[in-house]
N, C-alpha and C positions, 0 to 999 in steps of 0.2 A: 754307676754308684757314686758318692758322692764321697769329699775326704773322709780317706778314714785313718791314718797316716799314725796318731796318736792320742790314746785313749783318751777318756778324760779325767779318770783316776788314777794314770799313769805317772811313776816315777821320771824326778824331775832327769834330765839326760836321758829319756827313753830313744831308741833309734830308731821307733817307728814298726810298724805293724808287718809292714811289707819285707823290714831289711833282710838279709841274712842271719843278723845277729839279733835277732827279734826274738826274747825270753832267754838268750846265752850271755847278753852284754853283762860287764857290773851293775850297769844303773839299772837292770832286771830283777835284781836284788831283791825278794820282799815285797815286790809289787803282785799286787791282787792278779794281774794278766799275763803272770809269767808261763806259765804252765798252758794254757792257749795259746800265748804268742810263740810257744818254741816247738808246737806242734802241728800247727796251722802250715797250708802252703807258704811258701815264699818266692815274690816275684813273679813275673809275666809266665803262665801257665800253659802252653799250647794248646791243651788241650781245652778251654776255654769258648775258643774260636769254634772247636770240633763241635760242642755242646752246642753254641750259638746254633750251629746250622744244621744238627741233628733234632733243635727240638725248634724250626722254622717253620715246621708243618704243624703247629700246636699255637692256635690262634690265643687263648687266654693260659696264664700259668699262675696259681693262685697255691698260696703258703698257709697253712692253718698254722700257729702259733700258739704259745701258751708261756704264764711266768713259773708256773708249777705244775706237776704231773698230777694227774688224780683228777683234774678239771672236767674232763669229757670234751678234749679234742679231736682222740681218735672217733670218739663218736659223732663229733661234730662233722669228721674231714667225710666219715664214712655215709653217713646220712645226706650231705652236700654232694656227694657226687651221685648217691643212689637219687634222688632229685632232678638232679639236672641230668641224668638218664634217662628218666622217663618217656621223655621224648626220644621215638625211635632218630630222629631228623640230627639230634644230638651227639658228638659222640667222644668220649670222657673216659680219660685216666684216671685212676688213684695212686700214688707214689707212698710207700710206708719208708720215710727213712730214720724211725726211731727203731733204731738198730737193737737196741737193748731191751725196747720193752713193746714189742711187732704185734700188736691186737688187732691190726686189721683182716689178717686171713680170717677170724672169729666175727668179727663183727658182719665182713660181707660173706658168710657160708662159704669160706673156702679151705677149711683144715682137710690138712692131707693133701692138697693138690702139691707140683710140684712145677716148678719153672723149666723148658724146654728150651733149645739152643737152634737157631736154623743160620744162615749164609748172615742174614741181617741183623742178629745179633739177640738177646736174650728176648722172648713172646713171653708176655703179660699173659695174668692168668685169667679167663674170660669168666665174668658174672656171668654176662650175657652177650647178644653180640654187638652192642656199643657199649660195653660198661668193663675197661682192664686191668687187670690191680696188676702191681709190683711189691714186696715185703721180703725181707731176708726170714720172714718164718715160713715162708716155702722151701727153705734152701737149707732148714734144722733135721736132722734125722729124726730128732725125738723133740715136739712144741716145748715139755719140760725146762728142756738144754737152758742153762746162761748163756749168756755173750756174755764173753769178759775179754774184752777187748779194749786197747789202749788207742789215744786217738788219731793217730796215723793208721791204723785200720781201719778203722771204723770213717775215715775220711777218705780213704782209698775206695771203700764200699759205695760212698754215699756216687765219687766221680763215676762209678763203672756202670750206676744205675738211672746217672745222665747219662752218660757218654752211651751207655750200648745196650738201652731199652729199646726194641723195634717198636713205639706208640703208633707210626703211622702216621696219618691226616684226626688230628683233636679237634674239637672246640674246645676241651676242658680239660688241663692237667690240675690235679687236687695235689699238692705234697703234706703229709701229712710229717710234721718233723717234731725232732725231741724238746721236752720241757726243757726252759729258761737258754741263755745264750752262752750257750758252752762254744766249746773249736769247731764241732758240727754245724753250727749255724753259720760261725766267720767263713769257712769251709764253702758252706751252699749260695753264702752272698756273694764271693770269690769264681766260681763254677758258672752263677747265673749270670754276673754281670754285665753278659753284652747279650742276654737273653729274653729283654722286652718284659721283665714279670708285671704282671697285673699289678700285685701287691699283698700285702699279707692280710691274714681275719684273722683277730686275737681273741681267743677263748679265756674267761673267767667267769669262778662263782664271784658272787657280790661281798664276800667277808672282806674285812682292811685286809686279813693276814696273805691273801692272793693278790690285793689289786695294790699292791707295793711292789710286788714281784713286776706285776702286767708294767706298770710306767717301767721299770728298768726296759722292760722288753719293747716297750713303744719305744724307746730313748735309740737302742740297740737298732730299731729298722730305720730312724730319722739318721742315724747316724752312718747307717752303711746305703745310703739313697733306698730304700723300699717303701715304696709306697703303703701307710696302711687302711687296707679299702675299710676298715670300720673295726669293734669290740662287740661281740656277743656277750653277755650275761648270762652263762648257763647255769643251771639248778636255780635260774634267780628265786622262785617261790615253790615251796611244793603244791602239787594240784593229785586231789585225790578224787574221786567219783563216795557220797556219803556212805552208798550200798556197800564199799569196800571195804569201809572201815571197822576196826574190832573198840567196840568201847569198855575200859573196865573203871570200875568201882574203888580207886587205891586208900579210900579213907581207912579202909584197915589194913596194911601194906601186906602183913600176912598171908589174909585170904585171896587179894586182888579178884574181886567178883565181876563177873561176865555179865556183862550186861547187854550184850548183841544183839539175843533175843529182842530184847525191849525196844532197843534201838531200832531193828530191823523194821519192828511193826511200828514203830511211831513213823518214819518214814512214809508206809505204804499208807499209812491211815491220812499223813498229812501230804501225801503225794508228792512228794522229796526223792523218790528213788533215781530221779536223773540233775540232780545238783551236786556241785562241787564243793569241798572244803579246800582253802587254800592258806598256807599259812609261809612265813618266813623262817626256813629252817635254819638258813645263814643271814642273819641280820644286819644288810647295810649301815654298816653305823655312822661311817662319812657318806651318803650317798649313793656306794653302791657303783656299778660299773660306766652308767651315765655322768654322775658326776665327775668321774674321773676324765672319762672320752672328751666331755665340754671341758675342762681344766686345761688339757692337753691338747684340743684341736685335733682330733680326731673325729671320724664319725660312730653315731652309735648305733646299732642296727637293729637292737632289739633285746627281749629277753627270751628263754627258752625255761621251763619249769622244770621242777624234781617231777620227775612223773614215771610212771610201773609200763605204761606203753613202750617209753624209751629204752628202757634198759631191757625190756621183751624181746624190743625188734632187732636191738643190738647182739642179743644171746643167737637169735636164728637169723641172723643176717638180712634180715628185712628192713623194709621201709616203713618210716613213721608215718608215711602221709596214705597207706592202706592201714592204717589202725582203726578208720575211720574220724567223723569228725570230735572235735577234741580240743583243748587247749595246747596239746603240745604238735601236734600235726597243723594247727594255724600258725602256734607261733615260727615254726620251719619254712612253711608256704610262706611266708611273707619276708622272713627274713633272705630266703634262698631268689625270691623272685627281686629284692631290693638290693642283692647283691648281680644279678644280670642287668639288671637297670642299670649301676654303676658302671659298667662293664660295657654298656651299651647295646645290650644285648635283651630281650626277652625267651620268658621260658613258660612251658602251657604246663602246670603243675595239674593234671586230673587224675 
């Protein structure tokens, strides 16, 4: 990790991130990082070293990220790992440590399972047999339930789920972690530090009002040494199939006339029933998540569209890339195989 010692919109007399008196001192006073800094570990961690060599047998360790919630990270983390499982030869963790808001037992078809305890220490819950998830919403009596939990719990959670997950022999741990850079994340960069991570993949839609958020969050992994392997663009456009669409008549807002029928058949007459309408639901208005990526020196990996497959395959725990072919199942295969590439690794997406 590289300094991280003293923020950079830290009050002047700050004592530093590490110290003891990190968010206790006076000069904590009023400063934006006080309430992280005085929940955060402090100091040389033991258990640190324990993590290094517990997660030794896990060749890649890759962080999905985000500046705001609502992006479609978990669906990002969960789809990237259902991917690079496909290959039986592969063999891949999912980590859920958004403690607060755990959608990944839903996304990978696993509500109601429950996490089990052996000699080794807590067993993942198996998709299949290379593909193991970890999520504190195995461990809810009721999915409903809150977490309302303060961050020294919720930090205690995230160590125990390094520290004493039996993953095994990886190629792939996915962590799927909470929106924007709370104590949680200082927390995960603290834990991993002597633990070789890959790097992070930053999730955003294309609107300014998220990709203000994402630079804080690239800022946050420049700053705590993480590497970031690239930014996705999710929802960048919507992609619809024409046959899908309902068109209506709103010149008289009253009646709103249907006009599907008409649509339907002018399609079939003009032989249109397998084209796409694609539109901008969130409007780049600075450029969108590439412009940002080239501003910042980052890389940029692609886009991924609003699309009805996505959020299908997400509902039943499925894979986009069986939806058949598609714009949103290309733009995954490409973005998922140019992330193995970086990685230095190849992946047989069929």
């Amino acid at each position: 990790m590289g300094d991280q010692e003293v923020p950079e919109d830290a009050n002047v007399g700050c004592p530093g991130t590490d110290d003891e008196q990190a968010g206790k001192a006076d000069a904590c006073n009023g400063c934006p990082n006080q309430e992280v800094c005085a929940t955060a570990p402090k100091g040389p961690d033991p258990d640190v070293e324990y993590i290094r060599q517990k997660l030794s047998s896990v060749k890649h360790k890759i962080l999905v990220l985000s500046g705001k919630g609502g992006v479609g990270k978990s669906t990002f983390s969960s789809q990237l790992s259902l991917s690079l499982a496909r290959s039986e030869m592969q063999e891949v963790g999912l980590l859920d440590i958004d403690i607060c808001g755990p959608s990944i037992p839903k996304m990978m078809g696993l509500e109601g399972e429950e996490v089990h305890q052996s000699m080794q220490g807590w067993s993942p819950v198996y998709v299949q047999d290379n593909l193991g998830v970890m999520s504190i919403g195995f461990m809810l009596p009721n999915p409903d339930d809150a977490v309302v939990w303060r961050g020294p719990r919720k930090n205690a959670l995230i160590k125990q789920f390094l520290r004493d997950v039996d993953w095994g022999d990886l190629d792939y741990l996915v962590v799927d972690s909470p929106p924007g850079t709370s104590d949680e994340h200082i927390s995960l960069a603290q834990y991993l530090s002597l633990s070789d991570i890959d790097g992070a993949i930053i999730v955003t839609p294309p609107q300014e009002v998220s990709i203000i958020d994402v630079k804080k969050e690239i800022n946050f992994c420049k700053k705590v040494g993480i590497n970031v392997i690239g930014v996705v663009e999710n929802m960048s456009y919507l992609s619809m199939p024409l046959n899908e669409m309902r068109i209506q008549d709103l010149s008289d807002p009253s009646s709103g006339k249907d006009l599907n029928a008409k649509f339907q058949e002018f399609l079939r007459k003009e032989s249109l029933e397998h084209c796409v309408a694609c539109a901008n639901v969130f409007p780049p208005t600075k450029g969108g998540a590439e412009t940002m990526a080239k501003a910042m020196q980052v890389p940029f990996l692609g886009r991924i569209p609003l699309d009805t497959k996505i959020a299908i395959a997400a509902e039943n725990g499925e894979s986009i890339l069986d939806s058949g072919v598609g714009a949103a199942s290309n733009a995954f295969k490409k973005i998922v195989q140019d992330i193995a590439k970086t990685l230095g690794e190849e992946v047989a997406l069929v």
